[in-house]
DSSP file (Angstrom, degrees, kcal/mol; ACC not computed):
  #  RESIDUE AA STRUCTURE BP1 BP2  ACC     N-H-->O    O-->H-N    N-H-->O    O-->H-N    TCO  KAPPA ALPHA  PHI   PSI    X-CA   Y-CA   Z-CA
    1    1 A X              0   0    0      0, 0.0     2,-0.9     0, 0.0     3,-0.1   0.000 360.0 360.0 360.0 130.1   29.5  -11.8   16.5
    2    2 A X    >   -     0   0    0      1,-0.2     3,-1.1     2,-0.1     4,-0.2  -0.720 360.0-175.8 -92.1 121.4   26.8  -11.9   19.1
    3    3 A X  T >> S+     0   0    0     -2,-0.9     3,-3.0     1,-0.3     4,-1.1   0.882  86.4  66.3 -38.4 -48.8   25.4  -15.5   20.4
    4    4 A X  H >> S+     0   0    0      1,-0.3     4,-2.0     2,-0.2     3,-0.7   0.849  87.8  66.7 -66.2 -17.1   23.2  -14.4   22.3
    5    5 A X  H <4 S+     0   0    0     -3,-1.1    -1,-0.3     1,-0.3    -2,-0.2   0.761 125.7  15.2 -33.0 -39.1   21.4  -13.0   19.0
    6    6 A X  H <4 S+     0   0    0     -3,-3.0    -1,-0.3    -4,-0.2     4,-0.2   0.282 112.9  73.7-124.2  11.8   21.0  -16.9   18.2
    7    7 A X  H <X S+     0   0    0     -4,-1.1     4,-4.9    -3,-0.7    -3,-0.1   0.636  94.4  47.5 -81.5 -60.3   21.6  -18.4   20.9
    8    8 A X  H  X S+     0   0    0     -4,-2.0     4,-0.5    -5,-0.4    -2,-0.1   0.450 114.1  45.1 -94.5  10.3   18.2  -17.6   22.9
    9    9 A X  H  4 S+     0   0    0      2,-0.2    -1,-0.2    -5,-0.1     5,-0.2   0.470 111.3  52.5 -49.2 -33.6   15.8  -18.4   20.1
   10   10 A X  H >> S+     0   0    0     -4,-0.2     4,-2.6     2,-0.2     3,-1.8   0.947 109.0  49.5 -43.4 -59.2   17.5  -21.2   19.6
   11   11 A X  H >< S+     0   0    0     -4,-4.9     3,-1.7     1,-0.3     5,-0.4   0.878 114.4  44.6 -49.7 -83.6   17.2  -22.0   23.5
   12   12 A X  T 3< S+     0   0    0     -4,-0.5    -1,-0.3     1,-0.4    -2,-0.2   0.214 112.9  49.0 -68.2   4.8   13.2  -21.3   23.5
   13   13 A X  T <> S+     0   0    0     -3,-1.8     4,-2.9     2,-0.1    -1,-0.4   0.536 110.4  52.8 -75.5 -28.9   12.5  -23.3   20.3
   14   14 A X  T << S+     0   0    0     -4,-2.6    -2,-0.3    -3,-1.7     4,-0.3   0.417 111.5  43.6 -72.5   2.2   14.5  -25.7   22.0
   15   15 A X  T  4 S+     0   0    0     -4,-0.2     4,-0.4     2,-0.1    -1,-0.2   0.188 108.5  60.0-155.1 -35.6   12.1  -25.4   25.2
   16   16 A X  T  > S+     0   0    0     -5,-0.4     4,-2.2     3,-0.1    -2,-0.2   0.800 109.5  37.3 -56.2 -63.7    9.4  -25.5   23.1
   17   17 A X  H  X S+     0   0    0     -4,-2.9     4,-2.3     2,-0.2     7,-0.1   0.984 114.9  52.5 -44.3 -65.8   10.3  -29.3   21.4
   18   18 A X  H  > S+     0   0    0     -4,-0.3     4,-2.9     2,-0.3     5,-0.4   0.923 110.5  50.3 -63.5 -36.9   11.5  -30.8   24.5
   19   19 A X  H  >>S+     0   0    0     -4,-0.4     4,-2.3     1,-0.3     5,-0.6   0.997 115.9  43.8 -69.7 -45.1    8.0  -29.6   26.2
   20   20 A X  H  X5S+     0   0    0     -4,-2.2     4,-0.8     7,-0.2    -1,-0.3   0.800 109.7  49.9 -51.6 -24.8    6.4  -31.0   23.6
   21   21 A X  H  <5S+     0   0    0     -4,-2.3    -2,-0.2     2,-0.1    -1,-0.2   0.962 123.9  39.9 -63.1 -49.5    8.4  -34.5   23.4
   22   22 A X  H  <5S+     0   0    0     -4,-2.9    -2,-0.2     1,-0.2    -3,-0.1   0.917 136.0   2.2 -86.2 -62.7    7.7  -34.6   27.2
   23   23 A X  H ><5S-     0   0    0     -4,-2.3     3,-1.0    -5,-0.4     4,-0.2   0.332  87.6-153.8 -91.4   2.8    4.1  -33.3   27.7
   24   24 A X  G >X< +     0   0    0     -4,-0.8     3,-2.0    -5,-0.6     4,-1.4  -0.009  60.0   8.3 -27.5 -91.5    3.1  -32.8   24.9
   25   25 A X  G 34 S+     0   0    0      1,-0.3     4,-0.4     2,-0.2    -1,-0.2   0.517 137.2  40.0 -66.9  -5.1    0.3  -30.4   23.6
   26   26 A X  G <> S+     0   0    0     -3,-1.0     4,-2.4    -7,-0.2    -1,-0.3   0.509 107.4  64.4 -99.2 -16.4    0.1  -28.7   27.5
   27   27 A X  H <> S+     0   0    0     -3,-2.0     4,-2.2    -8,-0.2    -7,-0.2   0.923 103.4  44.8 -60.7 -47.1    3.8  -28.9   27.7
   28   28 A X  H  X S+     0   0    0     -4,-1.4     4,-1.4     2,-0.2     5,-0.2   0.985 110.5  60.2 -61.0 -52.2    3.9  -26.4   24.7
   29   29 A X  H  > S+     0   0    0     -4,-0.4     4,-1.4     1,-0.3    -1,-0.2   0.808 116.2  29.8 -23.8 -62.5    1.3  -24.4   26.6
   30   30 A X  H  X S+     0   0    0     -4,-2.4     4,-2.2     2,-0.2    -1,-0.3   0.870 110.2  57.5 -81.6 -32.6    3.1  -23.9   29.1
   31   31 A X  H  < S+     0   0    0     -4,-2.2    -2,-0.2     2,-0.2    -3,-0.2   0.984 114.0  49.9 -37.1 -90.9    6.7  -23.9   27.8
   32   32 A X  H >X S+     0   0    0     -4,-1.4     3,-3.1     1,-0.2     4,-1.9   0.759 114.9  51.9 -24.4 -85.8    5.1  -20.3   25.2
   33   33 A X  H 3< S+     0   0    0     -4,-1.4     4,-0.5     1,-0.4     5,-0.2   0.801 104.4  45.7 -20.2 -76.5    3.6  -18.9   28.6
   34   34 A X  T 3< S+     0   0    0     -4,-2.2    -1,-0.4     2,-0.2    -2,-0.2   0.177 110.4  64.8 -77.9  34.7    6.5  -19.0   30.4
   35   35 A X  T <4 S+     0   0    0     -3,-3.1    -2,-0.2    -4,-0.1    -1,-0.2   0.438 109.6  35.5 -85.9 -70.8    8.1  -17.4   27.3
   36   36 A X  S  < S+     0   0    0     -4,-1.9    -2,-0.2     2,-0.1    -3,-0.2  -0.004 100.4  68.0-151.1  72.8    6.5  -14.7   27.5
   37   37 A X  S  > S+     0   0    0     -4,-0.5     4,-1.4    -5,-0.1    -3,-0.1   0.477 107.6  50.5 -77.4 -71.1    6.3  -14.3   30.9
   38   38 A X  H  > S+     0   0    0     -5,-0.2     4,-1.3     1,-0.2     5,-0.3   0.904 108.9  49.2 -42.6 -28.3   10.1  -13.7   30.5
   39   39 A X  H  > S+     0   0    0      1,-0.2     4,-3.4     2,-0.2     5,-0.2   0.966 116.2  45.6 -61.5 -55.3    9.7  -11.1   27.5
   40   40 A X  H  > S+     0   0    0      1,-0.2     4,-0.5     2,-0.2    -1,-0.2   0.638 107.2  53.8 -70.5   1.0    7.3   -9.4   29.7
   41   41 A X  H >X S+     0   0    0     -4,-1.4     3,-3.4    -3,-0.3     4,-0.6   0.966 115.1  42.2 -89.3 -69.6    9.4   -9.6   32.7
   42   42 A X  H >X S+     0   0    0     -4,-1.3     4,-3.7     1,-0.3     3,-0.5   0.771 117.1  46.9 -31.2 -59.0   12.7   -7.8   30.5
   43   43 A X  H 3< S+     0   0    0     -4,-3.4     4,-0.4    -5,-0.3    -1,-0.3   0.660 107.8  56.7 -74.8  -9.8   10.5   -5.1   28.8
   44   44 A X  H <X S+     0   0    0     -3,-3.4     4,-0.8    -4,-0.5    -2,-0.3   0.666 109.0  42.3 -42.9 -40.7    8.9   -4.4   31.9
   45   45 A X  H <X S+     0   0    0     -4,-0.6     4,-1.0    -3,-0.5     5,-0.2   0.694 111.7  58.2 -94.4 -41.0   12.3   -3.5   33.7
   46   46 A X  H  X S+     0   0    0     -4,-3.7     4,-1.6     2,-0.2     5,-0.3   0.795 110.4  42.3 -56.3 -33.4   13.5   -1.4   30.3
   47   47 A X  H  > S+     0   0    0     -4,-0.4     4,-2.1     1,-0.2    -2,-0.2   0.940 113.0  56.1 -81.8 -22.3   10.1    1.0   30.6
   48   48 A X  H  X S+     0   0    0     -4,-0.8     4,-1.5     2,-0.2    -2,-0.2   0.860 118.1  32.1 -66.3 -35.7   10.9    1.2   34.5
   49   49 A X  H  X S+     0   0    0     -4,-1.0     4,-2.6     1,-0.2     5,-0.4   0.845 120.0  49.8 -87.9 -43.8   14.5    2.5   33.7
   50   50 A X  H  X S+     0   0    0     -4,-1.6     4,-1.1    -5,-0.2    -2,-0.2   0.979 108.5  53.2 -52.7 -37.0   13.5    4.3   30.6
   51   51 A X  H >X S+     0   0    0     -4,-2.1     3,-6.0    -5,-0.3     4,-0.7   0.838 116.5  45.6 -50.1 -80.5   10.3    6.1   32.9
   52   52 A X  H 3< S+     0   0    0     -4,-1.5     4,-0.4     1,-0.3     3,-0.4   0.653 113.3  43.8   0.6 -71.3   13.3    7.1   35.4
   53   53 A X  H 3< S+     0   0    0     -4,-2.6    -1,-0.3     1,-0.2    34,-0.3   0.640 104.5  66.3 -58.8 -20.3   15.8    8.3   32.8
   54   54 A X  H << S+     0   0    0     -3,-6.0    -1,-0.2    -4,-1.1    -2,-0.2   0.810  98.0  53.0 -78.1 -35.8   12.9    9.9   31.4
   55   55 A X  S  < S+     0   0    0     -4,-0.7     2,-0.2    -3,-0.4    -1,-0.2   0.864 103.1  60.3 -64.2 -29.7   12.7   12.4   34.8
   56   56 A X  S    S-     0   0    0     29,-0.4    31,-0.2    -4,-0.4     3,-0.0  -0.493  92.3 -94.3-109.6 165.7   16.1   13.6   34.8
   57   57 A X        -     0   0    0     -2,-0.2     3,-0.4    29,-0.1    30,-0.3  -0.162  56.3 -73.6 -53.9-177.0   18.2   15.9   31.8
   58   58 A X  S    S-     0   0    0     28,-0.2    30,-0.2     1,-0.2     2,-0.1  -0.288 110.3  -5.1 -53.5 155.2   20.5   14.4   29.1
   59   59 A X  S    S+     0   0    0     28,-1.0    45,-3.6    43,-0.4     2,-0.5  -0.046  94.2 135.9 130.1  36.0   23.6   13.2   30.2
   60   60 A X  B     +a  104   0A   0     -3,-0.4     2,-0.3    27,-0.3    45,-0.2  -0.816  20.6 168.7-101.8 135.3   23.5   14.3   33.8
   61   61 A X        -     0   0    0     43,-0.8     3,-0.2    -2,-0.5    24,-0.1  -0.968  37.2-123.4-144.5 166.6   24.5   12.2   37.0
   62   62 A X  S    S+     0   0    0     -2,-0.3     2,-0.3     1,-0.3    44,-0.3   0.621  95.1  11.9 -87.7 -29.2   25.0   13.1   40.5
   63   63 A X     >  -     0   0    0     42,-0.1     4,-0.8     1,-0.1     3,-0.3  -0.917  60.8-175.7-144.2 117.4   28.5   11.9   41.1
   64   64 A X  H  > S+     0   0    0     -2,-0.3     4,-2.1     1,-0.2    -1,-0.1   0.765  88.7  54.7 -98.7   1.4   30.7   10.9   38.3
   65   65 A X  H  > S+     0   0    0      2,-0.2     4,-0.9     1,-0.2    -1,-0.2   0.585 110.1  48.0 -83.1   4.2   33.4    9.8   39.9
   66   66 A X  H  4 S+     0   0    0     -3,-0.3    -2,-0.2     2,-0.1    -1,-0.2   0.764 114.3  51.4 -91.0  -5.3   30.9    7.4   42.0
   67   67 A X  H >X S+     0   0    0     -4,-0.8     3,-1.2     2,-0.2     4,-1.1   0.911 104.4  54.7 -83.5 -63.8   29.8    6.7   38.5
   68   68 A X  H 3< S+     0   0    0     -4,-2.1    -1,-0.2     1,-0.2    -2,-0.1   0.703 110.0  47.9 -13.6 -55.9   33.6    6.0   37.4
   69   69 A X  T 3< S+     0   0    0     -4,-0.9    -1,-0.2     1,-0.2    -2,-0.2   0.108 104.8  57.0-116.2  42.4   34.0    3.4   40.0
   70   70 A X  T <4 S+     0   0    0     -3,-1.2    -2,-0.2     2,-0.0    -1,-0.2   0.412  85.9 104.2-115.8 -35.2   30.7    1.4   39.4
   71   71 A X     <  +     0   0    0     -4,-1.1     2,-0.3     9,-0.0    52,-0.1  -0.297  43.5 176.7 -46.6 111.8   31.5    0.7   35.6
   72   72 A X        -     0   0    0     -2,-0.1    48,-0.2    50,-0.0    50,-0.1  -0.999  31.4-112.2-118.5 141.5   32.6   -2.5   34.5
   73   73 A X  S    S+     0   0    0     -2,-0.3    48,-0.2     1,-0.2     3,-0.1   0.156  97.9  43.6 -69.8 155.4   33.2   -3.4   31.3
   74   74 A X  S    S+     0   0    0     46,-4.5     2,-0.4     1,-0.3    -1,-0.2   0.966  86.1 137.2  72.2  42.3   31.0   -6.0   29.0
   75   75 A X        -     0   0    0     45,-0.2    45,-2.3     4,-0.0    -1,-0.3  -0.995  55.9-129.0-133.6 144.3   27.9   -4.0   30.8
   76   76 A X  B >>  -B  119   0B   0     -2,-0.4     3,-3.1    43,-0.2     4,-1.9  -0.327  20.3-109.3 -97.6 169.7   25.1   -3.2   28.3
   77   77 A X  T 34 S+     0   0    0     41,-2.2    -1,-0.1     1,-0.3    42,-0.1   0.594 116.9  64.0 -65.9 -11.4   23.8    0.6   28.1
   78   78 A X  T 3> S+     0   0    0     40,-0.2     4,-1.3     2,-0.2    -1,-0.3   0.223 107.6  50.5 -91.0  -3.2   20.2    0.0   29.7
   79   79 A X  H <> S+     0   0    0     -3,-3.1     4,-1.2     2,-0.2     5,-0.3   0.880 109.8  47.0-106.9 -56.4   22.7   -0.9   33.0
   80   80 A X  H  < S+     0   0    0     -4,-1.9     6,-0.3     1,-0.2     4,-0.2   0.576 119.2  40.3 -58.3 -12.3   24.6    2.1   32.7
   81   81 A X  H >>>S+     0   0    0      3,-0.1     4,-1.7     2,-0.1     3,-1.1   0.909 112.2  50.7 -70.0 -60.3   21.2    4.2   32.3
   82   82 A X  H 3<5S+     0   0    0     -4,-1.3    -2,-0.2     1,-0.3    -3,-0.1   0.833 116.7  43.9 -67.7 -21.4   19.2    2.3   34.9
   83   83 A X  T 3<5S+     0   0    0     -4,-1.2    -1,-0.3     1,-0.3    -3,-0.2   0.771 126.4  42.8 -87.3 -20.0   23.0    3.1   37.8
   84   84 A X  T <45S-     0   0    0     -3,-1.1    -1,-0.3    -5,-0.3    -2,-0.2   0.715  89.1-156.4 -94.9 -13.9   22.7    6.6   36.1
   85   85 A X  T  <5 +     0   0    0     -4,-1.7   -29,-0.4     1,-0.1     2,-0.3   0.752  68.9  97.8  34.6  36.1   19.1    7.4   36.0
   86   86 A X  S   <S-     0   0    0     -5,-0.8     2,-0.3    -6,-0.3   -28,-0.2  -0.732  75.5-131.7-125.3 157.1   20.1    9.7   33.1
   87   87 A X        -     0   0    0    -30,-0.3   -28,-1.0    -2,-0.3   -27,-0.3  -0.797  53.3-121.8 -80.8 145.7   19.7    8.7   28.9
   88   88 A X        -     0   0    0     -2,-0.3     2,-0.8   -30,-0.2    15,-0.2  -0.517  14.0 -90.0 -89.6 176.8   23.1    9.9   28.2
   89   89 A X  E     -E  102   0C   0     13,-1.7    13,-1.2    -2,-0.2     2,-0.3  -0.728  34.7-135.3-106.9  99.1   24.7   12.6   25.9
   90   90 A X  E     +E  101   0C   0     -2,-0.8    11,-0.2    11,-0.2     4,-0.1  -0.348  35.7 162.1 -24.7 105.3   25.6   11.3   22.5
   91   91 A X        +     0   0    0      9,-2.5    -1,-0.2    -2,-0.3    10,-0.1   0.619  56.4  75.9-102.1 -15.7   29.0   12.6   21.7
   92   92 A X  S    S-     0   0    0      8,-1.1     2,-0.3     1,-0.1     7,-0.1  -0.086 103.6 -88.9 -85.0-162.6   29.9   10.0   18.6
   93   93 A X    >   -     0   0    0      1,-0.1     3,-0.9     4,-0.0     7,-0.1  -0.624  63.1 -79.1 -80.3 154.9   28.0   10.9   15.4
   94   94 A X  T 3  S+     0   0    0     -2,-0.3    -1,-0.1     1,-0.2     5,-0.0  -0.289 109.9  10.4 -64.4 134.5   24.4    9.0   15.2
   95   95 A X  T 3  S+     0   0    0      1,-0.2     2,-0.3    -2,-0.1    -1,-0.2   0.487 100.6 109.7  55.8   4.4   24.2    5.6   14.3
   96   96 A X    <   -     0   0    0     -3,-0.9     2,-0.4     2,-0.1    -1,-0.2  -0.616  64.0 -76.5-105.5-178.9   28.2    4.4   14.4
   97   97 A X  S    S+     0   0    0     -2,-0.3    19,-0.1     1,-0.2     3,-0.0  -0.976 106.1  39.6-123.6 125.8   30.4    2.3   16.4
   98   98 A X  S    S-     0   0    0     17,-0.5    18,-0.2    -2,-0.4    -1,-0.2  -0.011  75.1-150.3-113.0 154.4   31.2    3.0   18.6
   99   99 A X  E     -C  115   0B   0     16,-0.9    16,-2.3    15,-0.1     2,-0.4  -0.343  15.5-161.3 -65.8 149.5   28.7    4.8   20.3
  100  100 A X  E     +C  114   0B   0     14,-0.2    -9,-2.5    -7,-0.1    -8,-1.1  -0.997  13.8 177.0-123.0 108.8   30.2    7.6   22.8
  101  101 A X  E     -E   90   0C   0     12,-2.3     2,-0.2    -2,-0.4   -11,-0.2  -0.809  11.2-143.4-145.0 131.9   28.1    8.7   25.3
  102  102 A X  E     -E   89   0C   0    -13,-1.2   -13,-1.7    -2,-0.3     2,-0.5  -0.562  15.4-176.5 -89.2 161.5   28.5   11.3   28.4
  103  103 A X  B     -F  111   0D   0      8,-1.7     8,-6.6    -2,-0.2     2,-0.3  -0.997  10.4-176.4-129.9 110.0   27.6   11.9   31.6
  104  104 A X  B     -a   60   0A   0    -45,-3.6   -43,-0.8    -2,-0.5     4,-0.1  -0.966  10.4-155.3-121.3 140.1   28.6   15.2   33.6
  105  105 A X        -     0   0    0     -2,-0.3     3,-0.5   -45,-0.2   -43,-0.2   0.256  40.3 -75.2 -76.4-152.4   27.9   15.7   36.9
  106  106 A X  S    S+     0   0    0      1,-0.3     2,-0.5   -44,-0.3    -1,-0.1   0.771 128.9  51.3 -73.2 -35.2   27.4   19.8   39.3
  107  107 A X  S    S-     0   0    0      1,-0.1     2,-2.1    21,-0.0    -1,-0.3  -0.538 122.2-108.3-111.2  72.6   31.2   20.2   39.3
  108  108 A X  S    S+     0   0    0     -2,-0.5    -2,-0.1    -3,-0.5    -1,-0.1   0.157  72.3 138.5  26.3  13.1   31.8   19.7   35.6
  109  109 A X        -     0   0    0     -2,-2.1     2,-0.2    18,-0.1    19,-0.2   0.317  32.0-173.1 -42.7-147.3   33.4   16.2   35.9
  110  110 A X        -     0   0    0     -7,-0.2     2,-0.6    14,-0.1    -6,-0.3  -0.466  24.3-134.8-136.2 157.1   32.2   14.1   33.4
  111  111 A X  B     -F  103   0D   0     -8,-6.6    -8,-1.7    -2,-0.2     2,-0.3  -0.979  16.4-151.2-125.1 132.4   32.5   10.2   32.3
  112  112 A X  E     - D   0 124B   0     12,-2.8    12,-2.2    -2,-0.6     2,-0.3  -0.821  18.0-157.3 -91.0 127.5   33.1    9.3   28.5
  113  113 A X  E     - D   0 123B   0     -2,-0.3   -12,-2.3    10,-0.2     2,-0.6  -0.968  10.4-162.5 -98.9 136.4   31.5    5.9   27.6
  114  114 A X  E     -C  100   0B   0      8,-1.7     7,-3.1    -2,-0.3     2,-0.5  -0.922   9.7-179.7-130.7  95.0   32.5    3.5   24.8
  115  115 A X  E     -CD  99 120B   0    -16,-2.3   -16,-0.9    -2,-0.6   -17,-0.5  -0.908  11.2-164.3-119.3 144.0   30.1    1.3   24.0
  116  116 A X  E >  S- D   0 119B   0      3,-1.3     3,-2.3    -2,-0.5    -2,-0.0  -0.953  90.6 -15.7-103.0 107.4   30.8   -1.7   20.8
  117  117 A X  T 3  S-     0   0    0     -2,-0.3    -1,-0.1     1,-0.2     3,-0.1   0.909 133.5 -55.0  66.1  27.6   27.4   -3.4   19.7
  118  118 A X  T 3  S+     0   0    0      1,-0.1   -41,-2.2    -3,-0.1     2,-0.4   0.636 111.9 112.4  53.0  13.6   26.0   -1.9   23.2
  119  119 A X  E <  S-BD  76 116B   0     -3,-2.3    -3,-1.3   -43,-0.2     2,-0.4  -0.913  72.4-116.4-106.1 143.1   28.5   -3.4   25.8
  120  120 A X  E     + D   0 115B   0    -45,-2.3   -46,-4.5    -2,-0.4   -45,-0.2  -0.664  38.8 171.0 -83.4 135.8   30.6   -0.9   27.3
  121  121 A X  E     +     0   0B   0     -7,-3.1     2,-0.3     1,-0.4    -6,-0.1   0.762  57.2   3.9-119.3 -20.5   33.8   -1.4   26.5
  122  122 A X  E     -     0   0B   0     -8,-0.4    -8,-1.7   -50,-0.1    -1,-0.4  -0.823  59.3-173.8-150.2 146.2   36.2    1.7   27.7
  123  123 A X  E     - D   0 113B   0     -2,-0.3     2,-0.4   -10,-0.2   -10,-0.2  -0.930  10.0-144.7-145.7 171.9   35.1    4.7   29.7
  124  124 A X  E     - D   0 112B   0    -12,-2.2   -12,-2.8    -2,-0.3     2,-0.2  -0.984   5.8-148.1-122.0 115.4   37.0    8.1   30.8
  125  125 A X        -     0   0    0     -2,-0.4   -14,-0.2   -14,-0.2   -57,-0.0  -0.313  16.2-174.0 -91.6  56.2   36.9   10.3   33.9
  126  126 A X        -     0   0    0    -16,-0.2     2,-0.4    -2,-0.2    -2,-0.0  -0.111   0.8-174.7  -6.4 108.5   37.6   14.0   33.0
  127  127 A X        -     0   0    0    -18,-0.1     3,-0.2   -62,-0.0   -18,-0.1  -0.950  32.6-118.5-117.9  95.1   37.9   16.5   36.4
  128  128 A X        -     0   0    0     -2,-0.4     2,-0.5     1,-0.2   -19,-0.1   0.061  43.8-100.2 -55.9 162.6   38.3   20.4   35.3
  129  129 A X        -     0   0    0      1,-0.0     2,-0.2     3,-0.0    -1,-0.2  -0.671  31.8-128.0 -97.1 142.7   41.4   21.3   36.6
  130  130 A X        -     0   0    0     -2,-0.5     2,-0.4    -3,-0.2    -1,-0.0  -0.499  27.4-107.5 -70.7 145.8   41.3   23.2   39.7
  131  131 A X        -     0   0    0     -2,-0.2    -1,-0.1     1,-0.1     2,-0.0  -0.718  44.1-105.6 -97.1 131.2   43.4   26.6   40.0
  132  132 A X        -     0   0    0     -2,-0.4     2,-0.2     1,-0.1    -1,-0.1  -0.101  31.5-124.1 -50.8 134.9   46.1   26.2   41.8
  133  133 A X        -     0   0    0      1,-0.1    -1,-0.1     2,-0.0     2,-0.0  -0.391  29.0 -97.9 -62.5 127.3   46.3   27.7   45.5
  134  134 A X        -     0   0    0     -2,-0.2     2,-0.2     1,-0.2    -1,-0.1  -0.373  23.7-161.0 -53.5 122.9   49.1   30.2   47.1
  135  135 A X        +     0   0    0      2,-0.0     2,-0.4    -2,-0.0    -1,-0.2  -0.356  48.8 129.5 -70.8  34.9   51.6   28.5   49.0
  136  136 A X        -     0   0    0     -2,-0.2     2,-0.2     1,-0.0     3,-0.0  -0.829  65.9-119.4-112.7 154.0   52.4   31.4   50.6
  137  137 A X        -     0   0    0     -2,-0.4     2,-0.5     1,-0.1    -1,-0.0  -0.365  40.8-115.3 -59.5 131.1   52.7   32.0   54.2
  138  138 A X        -     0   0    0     -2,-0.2    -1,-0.1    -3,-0.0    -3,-0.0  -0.515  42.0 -85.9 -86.2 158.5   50.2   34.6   55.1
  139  139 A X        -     0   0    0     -2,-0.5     2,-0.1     1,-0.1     3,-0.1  -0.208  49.2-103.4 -68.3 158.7   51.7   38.0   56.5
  140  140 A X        -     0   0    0      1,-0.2    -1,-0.1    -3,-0.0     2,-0.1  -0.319  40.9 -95.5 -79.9 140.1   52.5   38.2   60.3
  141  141 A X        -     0   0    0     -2,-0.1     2,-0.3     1,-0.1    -1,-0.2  -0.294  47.0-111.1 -51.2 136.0   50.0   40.1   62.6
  142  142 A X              0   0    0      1,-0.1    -1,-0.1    -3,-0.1    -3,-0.0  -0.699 360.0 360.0 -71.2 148.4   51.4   43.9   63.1
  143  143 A X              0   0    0     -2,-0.3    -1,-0.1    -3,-0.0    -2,-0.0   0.095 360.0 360.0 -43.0 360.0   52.6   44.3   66.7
């Protein structure tokens, strides 16, 4: 279950009382205000990553292995957009858990994401395989 679902309404009713207990009817004033100042702050910084993401294809990045070793788990999918500047490629079916989504980069690398409830929770780095080189000596100059 997620807290923060109830957690932070809880919090800002609770921010709401106390300014009233304290100040009251300008306490609220301000206490709402700086309410949603924060709202505006959050959805301000989601249309800035969304504009980005907006610029570039589906489920492209520029390096996925730098991509690979930026991830950390328990990171929600608007942080993996905004480090990708990309929306990424749905691979799961639409609307289940857990969402799958990739990112491949110029040399056909790609990173598999696994996000539960919008935290990432697993990812994959996938590298086409290269064809192997001869290991042979190359022939001696003729005399």
């Amino acid at each position: 279950m997620q807290f923060q679902k109830i957690l932070v309404p809880l919090a800002g009713v609770a921010l709401v009382v106390a300014a009233y207990r304290a100040f009251g009817w300008g306490g609220v004033a301000v206490a709402l205000g700086a309410l949603v100042m924060w709202v505006l702050l959050h959805f301000t910084r989601m249309m800035q990553v969304l504009r980005r993401a907006a610029d570039r294809p589906i489920g492209f990045v520029d390096s996925a292995v730098m991509l690979n070793a930026k991830l950390k788990p328990g990171v929600n999918l608007l942080h993996v957009v905004a480090m990708t500047r990309a929306l990424g490629e749905l691979v799961s079916p639409k609307d289940s858990q857990p969402e799958l989504f990739r990112w491949t980069d110029a040399s056909e690398s790609f990173v598999t994401c696994e996000f539960r409830q919008g935290k990432l929770v697993t990812w994959e780095l996938v590298r086409p395989t290269q064809p192997e080189e001869a290991t042979t000596t190359p022939p001696a100059p003729a005399p």
